[in-house]
N, C-alpha and C positions, 0 to 999 in steps of 0.2 A: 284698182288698188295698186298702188305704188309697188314694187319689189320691197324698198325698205320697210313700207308698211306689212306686207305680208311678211317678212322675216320675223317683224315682230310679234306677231299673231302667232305664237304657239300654243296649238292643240295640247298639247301633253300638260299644260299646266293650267288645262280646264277641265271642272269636275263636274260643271252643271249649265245649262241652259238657260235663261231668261229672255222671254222674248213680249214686246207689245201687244194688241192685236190689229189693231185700227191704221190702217196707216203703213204696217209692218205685213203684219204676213196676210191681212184685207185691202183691198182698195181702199181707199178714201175717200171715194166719187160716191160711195154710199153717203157718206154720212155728209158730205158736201152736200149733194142732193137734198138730204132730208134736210139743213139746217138753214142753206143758201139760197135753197127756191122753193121748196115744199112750203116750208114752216111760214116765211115774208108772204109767198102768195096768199094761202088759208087763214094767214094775221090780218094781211089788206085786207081781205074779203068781209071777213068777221066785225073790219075797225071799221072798213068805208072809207080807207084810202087808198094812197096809190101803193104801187110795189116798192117802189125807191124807196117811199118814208117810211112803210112796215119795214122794209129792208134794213137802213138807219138805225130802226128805232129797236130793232132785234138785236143788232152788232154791238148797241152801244149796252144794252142790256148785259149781254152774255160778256162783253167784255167785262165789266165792271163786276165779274164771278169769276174772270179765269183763274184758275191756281187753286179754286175750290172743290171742296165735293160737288158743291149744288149745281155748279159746271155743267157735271157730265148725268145729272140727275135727270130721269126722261118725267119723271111725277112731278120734279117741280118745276118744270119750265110747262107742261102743260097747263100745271093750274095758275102760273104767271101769266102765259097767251092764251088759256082759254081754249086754247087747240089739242087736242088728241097724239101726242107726238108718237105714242105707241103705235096709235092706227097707221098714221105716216109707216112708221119704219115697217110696218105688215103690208102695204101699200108696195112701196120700194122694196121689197124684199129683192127682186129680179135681177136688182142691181148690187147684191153683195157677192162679193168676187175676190176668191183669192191670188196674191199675187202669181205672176211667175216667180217659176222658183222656187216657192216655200216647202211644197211635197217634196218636194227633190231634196232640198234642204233638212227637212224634219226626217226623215229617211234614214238621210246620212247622219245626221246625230242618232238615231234612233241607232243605227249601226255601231256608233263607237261605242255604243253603252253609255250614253249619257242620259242624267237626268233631263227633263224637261218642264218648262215652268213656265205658265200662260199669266204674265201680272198686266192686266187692264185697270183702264178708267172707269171701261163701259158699265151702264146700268146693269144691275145681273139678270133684268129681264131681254137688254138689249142683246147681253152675253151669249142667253139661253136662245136666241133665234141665231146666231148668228154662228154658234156651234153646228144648230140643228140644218140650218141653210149649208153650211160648208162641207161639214163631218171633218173639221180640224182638230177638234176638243180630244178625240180617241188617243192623238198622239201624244198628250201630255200627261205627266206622271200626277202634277198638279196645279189647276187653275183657282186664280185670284179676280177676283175683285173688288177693287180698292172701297168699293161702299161696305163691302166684309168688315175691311176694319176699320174703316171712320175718316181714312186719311186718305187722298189722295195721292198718285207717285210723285208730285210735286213736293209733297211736305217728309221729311227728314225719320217722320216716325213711321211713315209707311213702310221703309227700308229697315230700321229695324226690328214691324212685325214679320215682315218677309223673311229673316233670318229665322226668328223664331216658329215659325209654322210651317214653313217651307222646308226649311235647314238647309236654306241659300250660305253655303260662304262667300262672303263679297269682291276677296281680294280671286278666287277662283272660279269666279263664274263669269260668263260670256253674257252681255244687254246689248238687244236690238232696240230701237227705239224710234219715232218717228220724231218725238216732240224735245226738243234742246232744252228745256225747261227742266224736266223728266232725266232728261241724259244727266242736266248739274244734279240735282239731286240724287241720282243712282252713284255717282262720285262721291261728293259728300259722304254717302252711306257705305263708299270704299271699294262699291265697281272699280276694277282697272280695264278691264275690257270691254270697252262702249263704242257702240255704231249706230250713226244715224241712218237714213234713207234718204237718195237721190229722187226718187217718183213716187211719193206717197201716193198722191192720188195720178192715177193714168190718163186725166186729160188736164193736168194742172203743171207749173213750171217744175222745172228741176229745182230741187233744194241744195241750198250749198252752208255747209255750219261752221263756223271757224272752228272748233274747238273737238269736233269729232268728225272723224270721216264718214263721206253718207256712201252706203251700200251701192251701187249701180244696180246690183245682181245679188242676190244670195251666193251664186256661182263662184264668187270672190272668195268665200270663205271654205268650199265645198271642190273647188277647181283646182 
């Protein structure tokens, strides 16, 4: 982070937390794993093709939902493939891994006295493994998820159930975020203080966003 950027970054004019989880304070090789080779392989397998065209034929699927609930829905893409995606993700469990940083992170906020606020995509069954896999869920005051209330963080309304259930103020709380999507909309909804992440997933490229600085390190914020 820049000096200017950290100058602008002040603590004292934040009163609460928001943070991802996927991507943020988890790896994303999990969920790559489960979406980019599990899921194509056990499709081929089922369809009696190859992996590329399962592959293909998954990407163009799930694109053609980005921005939705039914997106990040583990019930309904299995009964779209036919495949078990819960087994998957019980399968791969081994590979749910929190980043560097975030304890260390969550610590120090836990220390200012701040609130804390878990708002996910995730399925809430994917939610509830992946709590129980980490033990991250203890540090939060309160955890969301976006099937809770109907809306995705992409959609406008989700931000302001979040105000409402939560008792997020927008213009004073602090969002981590992996997905740019996610990031314009938490704006929209009146976030001023938005960060994306540099390494979502730890064997995938660097992320670079115009519009939001991506985190290197938790360390940035916490250093």
């Amino acid at each position: 982070m820049t000096a200017a950027r950290q100058d602008a970054f002040a603590w004292h004019g934040i009163e609460c937390i928001v943070l991802d989880m996927d991507g943020t304070l988890l790896d994303l090789n999990f969920d790559n794993r489960v979406w980019n080779e599990r899921l194509p392989r056990s499709y081929a397998a089922v369809s009696r093709i190859d992996f590329a065209s399962a592959y293909r034929c998954i990407r163009q699927t799930l694109e053609d939902a980005r921005g939705t609930l039914a997106f990040y829905c583990l019930d309904h893409w299995s009964n779209m493939f036919g495949i078990d995606l819960h087994r998957i993700e019980r399968d791969l469990a081994r590979f749910i891994r929190i980043r560097p940083g975030v304890e260390e992170f969550l610590a120090a906020a836990r220390a200012r006295g701040l609130p804390l606020v878990l708002a996910t995509n995730a399925h809430p069954q994917s939610l509830a493994r992946k709590l129980a896999r980490t033990g991250i869920g203890s540090a939060f005051d309160v955890v969301v998820s976006a099937h809770d209330f109907g809306y995705p963080k992409e959609h406008d309304r989700f931000w302001d159930r979040l105000s409402e259930v939560a008792g997020v103020t927008p213009g004073r709380a602090l969002f981590i975020d992996d997905n740019p999507a996610v990031l314009d909309a938490a704006r929209r909804g009146g976030m001023h203080h938005l960060f994306g992440i540099a390494h979502p997933d730890s064997h995938g490229p660097r992320v670079q966003l115009t519009d939001y600085h991506c985190l290197e390190s938790f360390a940035e914020l916490t250093g």
